[in-house]
C-alpha positions as CSV (number, residue, x, y, z in Angstrom):
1,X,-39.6,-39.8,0.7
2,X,-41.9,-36.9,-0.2
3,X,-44.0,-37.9,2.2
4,X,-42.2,-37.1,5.5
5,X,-40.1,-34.2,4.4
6,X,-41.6,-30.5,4.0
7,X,-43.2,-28.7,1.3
8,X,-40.2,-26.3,1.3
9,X,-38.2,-29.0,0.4
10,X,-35.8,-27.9,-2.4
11,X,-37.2,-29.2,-6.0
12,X,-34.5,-28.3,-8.4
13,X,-33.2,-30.9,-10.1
14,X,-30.4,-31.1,-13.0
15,X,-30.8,-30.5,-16.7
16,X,-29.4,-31.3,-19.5
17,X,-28.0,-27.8,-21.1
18,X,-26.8,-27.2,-17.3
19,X,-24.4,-30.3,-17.2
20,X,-20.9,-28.3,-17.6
21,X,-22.2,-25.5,-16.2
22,X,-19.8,-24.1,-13.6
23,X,-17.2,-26.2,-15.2
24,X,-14.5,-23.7,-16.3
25,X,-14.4,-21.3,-13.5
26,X,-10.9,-19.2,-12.9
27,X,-9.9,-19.3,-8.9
28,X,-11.0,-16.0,-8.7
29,X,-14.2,-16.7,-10.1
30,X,-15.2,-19.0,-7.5
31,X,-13.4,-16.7,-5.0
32,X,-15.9,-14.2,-6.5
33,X,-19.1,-15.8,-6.5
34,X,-18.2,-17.6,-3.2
35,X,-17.9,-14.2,-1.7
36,X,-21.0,-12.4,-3.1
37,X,-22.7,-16.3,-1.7
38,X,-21.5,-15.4,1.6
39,X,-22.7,-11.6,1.7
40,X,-25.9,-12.5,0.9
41,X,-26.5,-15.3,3.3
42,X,-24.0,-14.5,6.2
43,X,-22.8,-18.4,6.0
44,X,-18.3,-18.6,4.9
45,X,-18.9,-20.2,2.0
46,X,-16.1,-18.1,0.9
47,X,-13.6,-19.5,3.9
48,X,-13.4,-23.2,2.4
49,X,-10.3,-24.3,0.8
50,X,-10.1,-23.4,-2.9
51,X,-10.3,-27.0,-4.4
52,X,-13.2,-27.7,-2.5
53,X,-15.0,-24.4,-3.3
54,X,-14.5,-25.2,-7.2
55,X,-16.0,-28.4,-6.6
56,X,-19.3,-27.4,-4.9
57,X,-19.6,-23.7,-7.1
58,X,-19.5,-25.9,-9.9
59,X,-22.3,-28.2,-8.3
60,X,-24.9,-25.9,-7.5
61,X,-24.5,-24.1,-11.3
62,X,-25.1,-27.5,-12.9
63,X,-27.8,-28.8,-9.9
64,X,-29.2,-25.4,-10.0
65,X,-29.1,-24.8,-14.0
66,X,-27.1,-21.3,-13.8
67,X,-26.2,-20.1,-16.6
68,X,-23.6,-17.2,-14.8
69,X,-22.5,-15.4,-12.2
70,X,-25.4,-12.6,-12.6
71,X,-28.3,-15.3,-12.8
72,X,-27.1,-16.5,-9.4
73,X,-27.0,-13.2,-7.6
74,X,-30.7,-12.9,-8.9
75,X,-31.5,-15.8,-7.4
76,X,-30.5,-15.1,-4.3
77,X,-32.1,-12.2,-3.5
78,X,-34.8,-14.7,-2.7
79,X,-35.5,-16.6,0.4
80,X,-36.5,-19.3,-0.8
81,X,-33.5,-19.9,-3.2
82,X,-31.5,-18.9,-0.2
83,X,-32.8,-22.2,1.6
84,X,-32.0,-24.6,-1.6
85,X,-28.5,-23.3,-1.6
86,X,-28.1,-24.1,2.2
87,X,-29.7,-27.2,1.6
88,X,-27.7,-28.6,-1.2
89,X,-24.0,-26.8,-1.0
90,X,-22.6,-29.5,1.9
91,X,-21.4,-32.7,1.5
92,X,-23.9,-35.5,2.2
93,X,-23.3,-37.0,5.4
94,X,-25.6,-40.1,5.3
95,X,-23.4,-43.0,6.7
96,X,-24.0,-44.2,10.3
97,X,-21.4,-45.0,12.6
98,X,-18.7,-43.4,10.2
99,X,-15.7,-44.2,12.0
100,X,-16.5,-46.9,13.9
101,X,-13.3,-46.9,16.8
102,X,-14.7,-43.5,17.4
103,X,-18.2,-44.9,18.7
104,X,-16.7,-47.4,20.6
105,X,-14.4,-44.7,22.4
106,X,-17.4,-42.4,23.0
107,X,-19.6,-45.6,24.3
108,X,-17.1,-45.8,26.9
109,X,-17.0,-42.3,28.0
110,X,-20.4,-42.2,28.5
111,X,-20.9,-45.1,30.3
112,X,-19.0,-43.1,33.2
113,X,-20.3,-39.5,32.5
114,X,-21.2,-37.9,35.4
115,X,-23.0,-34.5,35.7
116,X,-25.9,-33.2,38.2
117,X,-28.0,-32.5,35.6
118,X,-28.8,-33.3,31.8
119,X,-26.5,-32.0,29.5
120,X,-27.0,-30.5,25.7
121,X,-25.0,-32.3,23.1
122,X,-24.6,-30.1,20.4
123,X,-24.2,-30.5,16.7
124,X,-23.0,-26.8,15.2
125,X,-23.5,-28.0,11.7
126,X,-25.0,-30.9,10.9
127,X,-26.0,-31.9,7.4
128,X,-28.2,-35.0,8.1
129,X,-29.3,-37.3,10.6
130,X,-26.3,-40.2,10.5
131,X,-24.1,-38.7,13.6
132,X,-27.3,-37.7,15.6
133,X,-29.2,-41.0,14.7
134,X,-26.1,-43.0,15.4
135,X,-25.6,-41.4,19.2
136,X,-29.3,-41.6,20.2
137,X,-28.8,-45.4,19.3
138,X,-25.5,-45.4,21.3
139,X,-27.5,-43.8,24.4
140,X,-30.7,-45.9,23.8
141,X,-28.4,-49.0,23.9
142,X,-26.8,-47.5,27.2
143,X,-30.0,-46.7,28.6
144,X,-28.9,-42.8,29.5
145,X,-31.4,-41.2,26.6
146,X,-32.9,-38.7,29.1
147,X,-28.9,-37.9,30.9
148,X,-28.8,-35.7,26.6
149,X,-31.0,-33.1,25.2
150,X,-29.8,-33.0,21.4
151,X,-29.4,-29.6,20.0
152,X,-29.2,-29.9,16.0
153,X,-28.0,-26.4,14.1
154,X,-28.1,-25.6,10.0
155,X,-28.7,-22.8,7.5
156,X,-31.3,-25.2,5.8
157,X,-34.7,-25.8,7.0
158,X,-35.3,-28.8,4.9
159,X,-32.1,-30.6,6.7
160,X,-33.5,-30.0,10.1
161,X,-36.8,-31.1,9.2
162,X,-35.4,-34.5,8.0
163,X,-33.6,-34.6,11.2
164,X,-36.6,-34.1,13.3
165,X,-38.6,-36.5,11.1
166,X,-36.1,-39.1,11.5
167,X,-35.0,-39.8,7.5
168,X,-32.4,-40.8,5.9
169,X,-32.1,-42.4,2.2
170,X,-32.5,-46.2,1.9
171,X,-29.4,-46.5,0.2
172,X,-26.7,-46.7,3.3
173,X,-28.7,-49.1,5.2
174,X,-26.7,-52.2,4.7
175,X,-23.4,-50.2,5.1
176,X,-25.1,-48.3,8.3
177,X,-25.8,-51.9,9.3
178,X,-22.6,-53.6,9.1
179,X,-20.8,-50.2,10.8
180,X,-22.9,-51.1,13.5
181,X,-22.2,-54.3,13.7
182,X,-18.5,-53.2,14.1
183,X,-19.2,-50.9,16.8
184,X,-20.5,-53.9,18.7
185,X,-23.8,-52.7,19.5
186,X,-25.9,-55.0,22.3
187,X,-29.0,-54.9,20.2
188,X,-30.2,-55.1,16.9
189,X,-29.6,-53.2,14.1
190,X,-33.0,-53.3,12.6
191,X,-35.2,-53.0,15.5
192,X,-34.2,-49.0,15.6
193,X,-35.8,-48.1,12.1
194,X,-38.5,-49.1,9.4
195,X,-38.3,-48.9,5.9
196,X,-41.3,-46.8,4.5
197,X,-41.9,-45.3,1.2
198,X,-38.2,-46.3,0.4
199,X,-37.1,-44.3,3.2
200,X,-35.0,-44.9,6.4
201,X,-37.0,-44.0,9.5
202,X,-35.4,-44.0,12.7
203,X,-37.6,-45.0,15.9
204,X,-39.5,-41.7,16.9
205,X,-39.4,-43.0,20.5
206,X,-35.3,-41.8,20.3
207,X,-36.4,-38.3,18.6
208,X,-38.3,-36.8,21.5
209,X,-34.8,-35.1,23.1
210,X,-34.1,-33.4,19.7
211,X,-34.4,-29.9,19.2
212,X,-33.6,-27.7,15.8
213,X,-32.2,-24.1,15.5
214,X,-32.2,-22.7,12.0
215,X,-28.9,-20.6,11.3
216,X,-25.2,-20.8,10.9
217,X,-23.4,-21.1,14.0
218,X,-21.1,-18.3,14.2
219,X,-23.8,-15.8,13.8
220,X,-25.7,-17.4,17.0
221,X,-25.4,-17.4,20.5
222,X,-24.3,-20.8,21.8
223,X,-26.6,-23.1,23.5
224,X,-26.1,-23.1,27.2
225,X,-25.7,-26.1,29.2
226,X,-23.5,-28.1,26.4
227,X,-21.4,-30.7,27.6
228,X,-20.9,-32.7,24.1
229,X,-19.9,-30.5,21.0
230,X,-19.5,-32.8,17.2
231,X,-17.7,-31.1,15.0
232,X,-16.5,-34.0,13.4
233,X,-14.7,-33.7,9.7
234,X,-15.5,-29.9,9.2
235,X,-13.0,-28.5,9.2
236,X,-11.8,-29.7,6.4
237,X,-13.7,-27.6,4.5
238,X,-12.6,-24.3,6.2
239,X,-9.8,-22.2,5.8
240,X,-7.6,-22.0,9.0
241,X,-9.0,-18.2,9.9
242,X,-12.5,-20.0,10.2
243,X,-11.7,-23.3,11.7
244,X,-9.6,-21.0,14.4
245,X,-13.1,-18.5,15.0
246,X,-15.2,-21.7,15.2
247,X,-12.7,-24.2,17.3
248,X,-12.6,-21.0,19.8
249,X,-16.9,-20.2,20.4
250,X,-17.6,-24.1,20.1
251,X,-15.1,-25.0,22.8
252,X,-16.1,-21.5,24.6
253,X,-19.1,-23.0,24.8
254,X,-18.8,-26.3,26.5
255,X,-19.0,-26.4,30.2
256,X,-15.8,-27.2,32.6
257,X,-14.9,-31.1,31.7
258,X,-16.8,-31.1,28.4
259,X,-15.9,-32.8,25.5
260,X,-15.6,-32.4,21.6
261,X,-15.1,-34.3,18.9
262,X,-13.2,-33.4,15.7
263,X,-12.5,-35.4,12.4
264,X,-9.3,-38.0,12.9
265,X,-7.5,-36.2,10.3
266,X,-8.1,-32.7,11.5
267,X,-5.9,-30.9,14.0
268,X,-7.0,-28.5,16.8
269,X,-5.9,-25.2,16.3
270,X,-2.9,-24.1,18.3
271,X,-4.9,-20.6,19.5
272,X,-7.8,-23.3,21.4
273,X,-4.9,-25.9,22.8
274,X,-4.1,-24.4,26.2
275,X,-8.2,-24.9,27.0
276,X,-8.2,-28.6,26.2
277,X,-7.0,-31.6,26.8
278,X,-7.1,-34.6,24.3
279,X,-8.3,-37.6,25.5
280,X,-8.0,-39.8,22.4
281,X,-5.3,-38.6,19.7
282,X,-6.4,-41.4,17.4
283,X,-9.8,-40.2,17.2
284,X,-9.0,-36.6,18.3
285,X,-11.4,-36.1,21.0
286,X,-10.7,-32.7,23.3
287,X,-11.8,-32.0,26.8
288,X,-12.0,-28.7,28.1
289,X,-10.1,-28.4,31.7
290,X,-12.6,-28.0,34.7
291,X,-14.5,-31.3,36.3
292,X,-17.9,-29.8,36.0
293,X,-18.3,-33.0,33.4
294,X,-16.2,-35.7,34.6
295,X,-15.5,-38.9,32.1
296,X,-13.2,-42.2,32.6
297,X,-10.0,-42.4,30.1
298,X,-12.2,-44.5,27.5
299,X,-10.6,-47.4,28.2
C-alpha cells in the first residue's frame, strides 16, 4: 500500500507498554484533553458525545504510545503530529455501498436531475474513499460522470491523498462486492478496480472530477455551486450544538432544490427543518425548497 500513498503518511504504530494506555480516563479527563485537542487544531473534537470521545482518546494514547496528558500536548505543538491525529481519530469508513436502499434511492434521483450546468457534490468530512468511490460508480454506470465535480474535505492530508489515489484496503472487497450486487448495479463489480500491491484501486478514469480541500469544514467557506451535500452517519459523533452549526452552513450551502443526505438513524435538527424538505424518511434524504435543482420522487 506504501506505494500509492504519501510520504507524510502517518507511521505510528502500537506498542506494547502503550496497550492500556488511555484506559482509565475520568469524563472530565477526556473532556479535558479533548478540549486542549480541539484548541490546538481548531477541529470539535471536544463536541462528540462522551462515550464516543472515551473511546477514540483512549485510541490514539495506545496507537500513539502516550504516556499522559502533558506528552500529548507536546506533541501537538507539531504539524506533523497534528496531521497523524487527523488522520487516525475518525472511524474507518471503508465499506462501499453501505446502506444499500440508500444507493438505489439516489440512482433514481439522478437519473432525473436536472440542472443547466454541472453541479459540485460535496463531501464535508469524509474519512476514505467508500461513499465517493461508490457514487462515481453509480454515475459511471448512469453515464452522467461529467453532469458532478466531486469536492472531497478533511483535516488529514494523508486521507485525501488516498482519495485522490483511488485506495482502499483489500479487506472489504468481497463485502464491497456483494453490496453492490444488492444495489443492482448494470455492470460489473470487478471491472471498476484492480488489486495491486494488496491494495484496492479504483479506475483512475472515474477520479479526474475529484478535487481535495485540506481543513475542517466549519472553519471554511463552502464550495459554491453544490447541489449534492453527504453528510451521512456524522452526526452521530457530534453533540447536538455542533450537529445544529453544521446541519445549518451545509444546507446554507446547497443551491435551491439541492439535496443532502444524512445517516438513517440520525435526525435533522429542528433549527434547519423549515429549509428542507425530506424526500425519503427511510433513508433521510433532505431537499432544500427552491427548483434551481429539480429531482423525480425516487420512485
Amino acid at each position: 500500500m506504501a506505494r500509492y500513498l504519501s510520504k507524510t503518511m502517518p507511521s505510528i504504530s502500537s506498542t506494547d507498554n502503550a496497550l492500556n494506555m488511555g484506559a482509565g480516563f475520568s469524563i472530565k479527563e477526556v473532556k479535558e484533553i479533548a478540549s486542549f485537542m480541539a484548541d490546538s487544531t481548531g477541529v470539535p473534537y471536544d463536541h462528540a458525545p462522551v462515550s464516543f470521545m472515551k473511546r477514540r482518546v483512549s485510541y490514539i494514547f495506545r496507537k500513539h504510545g502516550i504516556s499522559n496528558a502533558e506528552a500529548l500536548k507536546e506533541m501537538l505543538a507539531s504539524e506533523e503530529y497534528r496531521e497523524k491525529l487527523a488522520y487516525d481519530y475518525h472511524v474507518e469508513e471503508t465499506e462501499m455501498f453501505r446502506d444499500p436502499g440508500f444507493w438505489r434511492y439516489l440512482r433514481s434521483m439522478l437519473k432525473s436531475q436536472r440542472a443547466d450546468r454541472a453541479i459540485n457534490v460535496w463531501f464535508p468530512d469524509v474519512v476514505s474513499g467508500g461513499e465517493v468511490f461508490s457514487f462515481l460508480i453509480l454515475t459511471k454506470e448512469l453515464g452522467m460522470n461529467d453532469r458532478f465535480n466531486i469536492i472531497c474535505q478533511h483535516s488529514s492530508a494523508g486521507r485525501l491523498e488516498e482519495i485522490r489515489k483511488g485506495v482502499l484496503p483489500k479487506k472489504n472487497i468481497q463485502l464491497n462486492s456483494s453490496n453492490y450486487v444488492r444495489i443492482e448495479g448494470n455492470g460489473v463489480f470487478e471491472d471498476h478496480y484492480t488489486v495491486e500491491d494488496n491494495v484496492f484501486v479504483l479506475d483512475p478514469a472515474l477520479l479526474k472530477n475529484i478535487r481535495t480541500v485540506q481543513g475542517h469544514f466549519l472553519n471554511m467557506p463552502v464550495p459554491e455551486n453544490t447541489g449534492i451535500v453527504m453528510f451521512r452517519n456524522k452526526m452521530l459523533y457530534l453533540d447536538k450544538e455542533v450537529a445544529e452549526k453544521s446541519m445549518k452552513k451545509l444546507c446554507g450551502a446547497l443551491l435551491p432544490g439541492g439535496m443532502i443526505a444524512v445517516g438513517a438513524r440520525e435526525m435533522m435538527p429542528e433549527a434547519v427543518n423549515a429549509n428542507v424538505e425530506c424526500l425519503n424518511d427511510n433513508e433521510k434524504i433532505f431537499r432544500k425548497h427552491g427548483f434551481e435543482i429539480v429531482w423525480n420522487d425516487g420512485r
